[in-house]
C-alpha positions in Angstrom: 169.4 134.8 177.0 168.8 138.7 177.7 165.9 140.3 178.7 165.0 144.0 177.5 162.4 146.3 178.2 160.3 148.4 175.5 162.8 151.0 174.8 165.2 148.4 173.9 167.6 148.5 177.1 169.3 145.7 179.3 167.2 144.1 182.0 169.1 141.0 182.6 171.4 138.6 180.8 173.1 135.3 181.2 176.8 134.8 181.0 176.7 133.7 177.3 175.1 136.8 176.5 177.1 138.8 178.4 179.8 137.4 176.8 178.4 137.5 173.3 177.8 141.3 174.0 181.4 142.1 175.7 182.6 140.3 172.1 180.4 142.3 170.3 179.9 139.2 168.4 176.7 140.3 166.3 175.3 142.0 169.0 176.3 144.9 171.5 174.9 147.3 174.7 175.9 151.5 174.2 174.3 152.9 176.9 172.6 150.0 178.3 170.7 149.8 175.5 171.3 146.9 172.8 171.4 147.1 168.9 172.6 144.4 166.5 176.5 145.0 165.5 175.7 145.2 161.4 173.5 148.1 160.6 172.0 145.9 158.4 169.8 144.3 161.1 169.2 147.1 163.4 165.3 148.1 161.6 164.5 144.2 161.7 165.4 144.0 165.3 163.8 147.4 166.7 160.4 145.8 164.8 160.7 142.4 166.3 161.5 143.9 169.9 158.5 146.3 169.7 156.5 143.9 168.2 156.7 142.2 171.2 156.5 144.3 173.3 153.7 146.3 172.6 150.0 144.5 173.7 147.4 144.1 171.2 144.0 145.2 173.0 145.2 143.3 176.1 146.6 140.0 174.3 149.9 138.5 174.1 151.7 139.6 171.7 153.2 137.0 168.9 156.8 135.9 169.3 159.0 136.6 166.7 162.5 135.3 165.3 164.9 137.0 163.2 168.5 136.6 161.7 171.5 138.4 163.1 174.9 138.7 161.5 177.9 138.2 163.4 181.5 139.3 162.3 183.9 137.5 160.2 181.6 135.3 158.1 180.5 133.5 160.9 176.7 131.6 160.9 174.8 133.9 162.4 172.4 134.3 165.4 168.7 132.7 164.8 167.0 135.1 167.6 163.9 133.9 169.0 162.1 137.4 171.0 159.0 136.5 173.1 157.0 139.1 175.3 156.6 138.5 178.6 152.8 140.2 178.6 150.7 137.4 180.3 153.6 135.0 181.4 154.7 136.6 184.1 153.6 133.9 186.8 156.0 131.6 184.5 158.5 133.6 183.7 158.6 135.7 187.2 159.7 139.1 185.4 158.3 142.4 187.1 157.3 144.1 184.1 154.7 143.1 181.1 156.5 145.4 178.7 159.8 143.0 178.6 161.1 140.8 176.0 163.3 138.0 176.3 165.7 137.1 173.6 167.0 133.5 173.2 169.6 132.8 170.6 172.1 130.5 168.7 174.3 130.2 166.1 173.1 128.4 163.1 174.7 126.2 160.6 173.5 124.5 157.6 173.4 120.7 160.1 171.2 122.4 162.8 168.0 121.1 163.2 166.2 121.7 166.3 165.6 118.4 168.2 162.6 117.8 171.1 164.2 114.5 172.6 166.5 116.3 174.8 163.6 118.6 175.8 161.3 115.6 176.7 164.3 113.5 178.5 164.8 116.8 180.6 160.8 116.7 181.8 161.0 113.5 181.6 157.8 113.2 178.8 156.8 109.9 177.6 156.8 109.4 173.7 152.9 110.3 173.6 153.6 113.4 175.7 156.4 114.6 173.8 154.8 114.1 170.4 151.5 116.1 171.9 154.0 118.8 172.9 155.8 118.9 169.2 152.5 118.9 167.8 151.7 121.6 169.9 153.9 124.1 169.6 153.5 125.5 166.7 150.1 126.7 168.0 147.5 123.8 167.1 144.3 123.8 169.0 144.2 120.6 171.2 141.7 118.9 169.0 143.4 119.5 165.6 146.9 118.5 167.7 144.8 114.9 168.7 143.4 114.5 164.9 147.3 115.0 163.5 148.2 112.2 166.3 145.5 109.5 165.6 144.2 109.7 169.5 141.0 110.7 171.3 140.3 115.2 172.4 140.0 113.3 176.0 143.3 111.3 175.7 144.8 114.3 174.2 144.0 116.5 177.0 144.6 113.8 179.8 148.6 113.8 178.4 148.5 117.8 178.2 148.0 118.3 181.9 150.7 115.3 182.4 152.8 117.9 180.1 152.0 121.0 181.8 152.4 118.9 185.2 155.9 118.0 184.2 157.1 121.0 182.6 155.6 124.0 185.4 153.2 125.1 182.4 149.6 126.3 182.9 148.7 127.3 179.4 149.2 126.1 175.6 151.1 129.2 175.6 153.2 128.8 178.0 154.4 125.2 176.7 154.9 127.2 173.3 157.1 129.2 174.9 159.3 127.1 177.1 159.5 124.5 173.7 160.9 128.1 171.7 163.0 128.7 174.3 164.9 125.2 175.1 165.1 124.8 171.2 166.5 128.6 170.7 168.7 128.4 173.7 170.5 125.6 172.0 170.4 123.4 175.1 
């Protein structure tokens, strides 16, 4: 995971990334700030990081994903960039105009998976589908439609959810979903 601020530099990173970027393995730091290693990607990535990073009239801005190439003919990175802008009390990062970028390598078997995600928060089956169903943005009461249950039994299991996982917010769920699927944990 690395963190970067507006003008595309190096707040923080993990040891993967730091590892990934020392490699130069489809992504690397000149000057402190980071770019993608194959030109190719380097407009695609500027956009998503800005996209991110810049607030619409005081919103959140939307996450983004995009493809990097790595060397050699590897499967590239799937990179998952999120804005920090109103997730700060989550997240704990001292400035709204950050991005966080998760990443993994893809290949043509991976398929995210949510059961390691729920055994982690220890989510019940009900919660966990709620959460799937969830994070790809649904509004509570179309999420308890899709799932055959009641808005008040639906919203009873969501603050079990955000209970379990530290979440407040839909959003914040989203995001911690993106990120534990992107993270490849």
């Amino acid at each position: 995971m690395l963190t970067l601020d507006r003008a595309m530099k190096l707040r923080d990173a993990n040891a993967l990334a730091e590892e990934v970027l020392r490699r130069e393995d489809g992504l690397r730091s000149r000057q402190g700030h980071i770019e993608p290693t194959d030109p190719k990607d380097a407009i695609a990535f500027r956009q998503a990081v800005h996209r991110v990073t810049m607030p619409l009239h005081g919103l959140a801005s939307p996450d983004t994903s995009l493809t990097i190439r790595r060397p050699n003919n590897q499967f590239p990175y799937q990179v998952f960039v999120a804005a920090t802008r109103g997730r700060k009390a989550f997240l704990r990062f001292s400035s709204a105009e950050t991005a966080v970028l998760t990443f993994r390598a893809t290949s043509r078997n991976c398929a995210p998976d949510l059961s390691s995600f729920g055994a982690h928060f220890h989510l019940t089956p009900s919660e966990l589908r709620l959460a799937e169903a969830l994070r790809d943005g649904a509004p509570l009461p179309v999420a308890a439609k899709a799932l055959g249950i009641g808005y008040e039994t639906a919203r009873s299991q969501l603050k079990a959810v955000f209970a379990k996982t530290g979440t407040q917010r839909q959003a914040e769920l989203t995001l911690i979903i993106s990120l534990w699927l992107n993270s490849g944990t």
